[in-house]
C-alpha positions in Angstrom: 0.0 0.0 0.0 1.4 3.7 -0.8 2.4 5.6 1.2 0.0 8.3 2.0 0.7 11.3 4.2 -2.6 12.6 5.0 -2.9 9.8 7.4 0.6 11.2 9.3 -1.1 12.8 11.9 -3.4 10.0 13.1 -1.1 7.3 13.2 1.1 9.7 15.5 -1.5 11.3 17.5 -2.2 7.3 18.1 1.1 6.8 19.2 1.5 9.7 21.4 -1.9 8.6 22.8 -0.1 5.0 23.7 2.6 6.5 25.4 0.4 8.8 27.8 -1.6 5.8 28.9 1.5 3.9 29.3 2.9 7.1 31.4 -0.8 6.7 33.8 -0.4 2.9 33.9 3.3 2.9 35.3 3.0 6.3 37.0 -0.1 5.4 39.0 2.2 1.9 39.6 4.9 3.5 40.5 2.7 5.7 42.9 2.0 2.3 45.3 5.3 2.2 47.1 8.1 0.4 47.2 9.5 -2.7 46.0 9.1 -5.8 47.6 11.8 -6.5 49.7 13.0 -3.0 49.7 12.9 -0.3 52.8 11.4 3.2 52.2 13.1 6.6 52.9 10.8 9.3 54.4 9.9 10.5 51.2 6.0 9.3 50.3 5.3 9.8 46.5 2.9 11.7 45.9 1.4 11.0 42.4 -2.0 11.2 42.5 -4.4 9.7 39.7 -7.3 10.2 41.4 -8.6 13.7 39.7 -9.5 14.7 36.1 -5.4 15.3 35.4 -2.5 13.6 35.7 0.8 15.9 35.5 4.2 15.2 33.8 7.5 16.6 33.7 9.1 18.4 30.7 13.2 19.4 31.4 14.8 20.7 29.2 17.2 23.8 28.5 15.5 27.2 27.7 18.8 28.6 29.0 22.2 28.1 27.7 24.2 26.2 25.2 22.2 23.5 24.6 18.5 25.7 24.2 18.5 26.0 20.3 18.4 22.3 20.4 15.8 21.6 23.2 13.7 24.6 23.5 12.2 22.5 20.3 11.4 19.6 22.2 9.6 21.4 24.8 7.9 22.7 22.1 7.0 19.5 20.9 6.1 18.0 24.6 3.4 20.5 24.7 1.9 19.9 21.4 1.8 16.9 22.0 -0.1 17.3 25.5 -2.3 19.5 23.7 -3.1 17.1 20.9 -3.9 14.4 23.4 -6.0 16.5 25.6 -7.9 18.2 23.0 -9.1 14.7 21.7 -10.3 13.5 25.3 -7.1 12.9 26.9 -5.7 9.6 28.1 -8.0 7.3 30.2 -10.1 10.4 30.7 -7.7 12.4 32.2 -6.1 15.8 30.7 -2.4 16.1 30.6 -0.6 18.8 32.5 2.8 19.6 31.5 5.2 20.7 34.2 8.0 22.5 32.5 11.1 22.8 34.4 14.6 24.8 32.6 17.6 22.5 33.2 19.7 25.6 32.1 22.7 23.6 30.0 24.0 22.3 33.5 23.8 18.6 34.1 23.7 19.4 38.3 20.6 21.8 37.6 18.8 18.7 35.4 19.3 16.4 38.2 17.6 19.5 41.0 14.8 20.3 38.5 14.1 16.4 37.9 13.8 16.0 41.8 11.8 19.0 42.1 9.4 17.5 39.5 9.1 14.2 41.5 9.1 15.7 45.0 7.0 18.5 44.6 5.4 18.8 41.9 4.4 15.0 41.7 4.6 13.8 38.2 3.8 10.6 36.7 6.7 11.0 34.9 9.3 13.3 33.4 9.9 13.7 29.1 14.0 15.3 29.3 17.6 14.6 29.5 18.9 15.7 25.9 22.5 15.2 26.5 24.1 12.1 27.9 25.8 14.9 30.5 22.0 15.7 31.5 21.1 11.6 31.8 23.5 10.7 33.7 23.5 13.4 36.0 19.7 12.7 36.5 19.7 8.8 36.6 20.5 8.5 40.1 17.4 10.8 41.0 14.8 8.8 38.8 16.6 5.5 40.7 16.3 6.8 43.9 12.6 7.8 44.0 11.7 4.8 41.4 10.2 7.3 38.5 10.4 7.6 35.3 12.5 9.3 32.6 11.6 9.5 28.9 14.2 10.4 26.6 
């Protein structure tokens, strides 16, 4: 079958629409504690799926070096959440993007990235352009078992 580019957008708004319920699914699973096994630090996540939104993360650089190449991907996060939302959402649920500016510094991704988990309580967190950024942030998202897209 050809190739036909009018139908583009609805296989990608599908595919976006997969990855948010996958983001509800393990974020609302990742919201019921820890591991079995494992012992708990003080910290208590607190995801909540229980309302009409569920919120996710979006770090990237707006500042710096690296914000010609990721200012566009922030751009693209929040398409995306609005192409999602405006056709009912995921599960029923609108998505809120958290946007967070990781600044070109590796040390301010991993701070922003706990920020998002601690305080802001996202499912999960769409970021980490640079290797620099991912590593600096993968002990964070270990820590508090979340989740990082990249």
């Amino acid at each position: 079958m050809p190739h036909r580019p009018e139908h583009r957008p609805r296989r990608a708004a599908r595919a976006i629409a997969a990855t948010a319920a996958l983001i509800v699914t393990a974020g609302a699973a990742a919201a019921c504690g820890a591991r079995a096994g494992e012992e708990t630090d003080a910290f208590e996540p607190c995801l909540d799926t229980s309302g009409d939104t569920v919120k996710v993360g979006a770090l990237n650089s707006q500042s710096g070096t690296m914000a010609i190449s990721e200012t566009t991907v922030l751009d693209a996060i929040l398409l995306a959440a609005d192409q999602i939302n405006a056709a009912g959402g995921v599960l029923g649920k609108q998505i809120e993007v958290i946007d967070e500016d990781g600044a070109s510094e590796p040390v301010v991704f991993a701070e922003k990235a706990e920020k998002l988990i601690r305080e802001d309580c996202v499912a999960a967190v769409f970021g980490g352009w640079t290797s620099a950024s991912r590593k600096a942030m993968l002990p964070v998202f270990e820590d508090y078992d979340s989740l990082l897209y990249y």
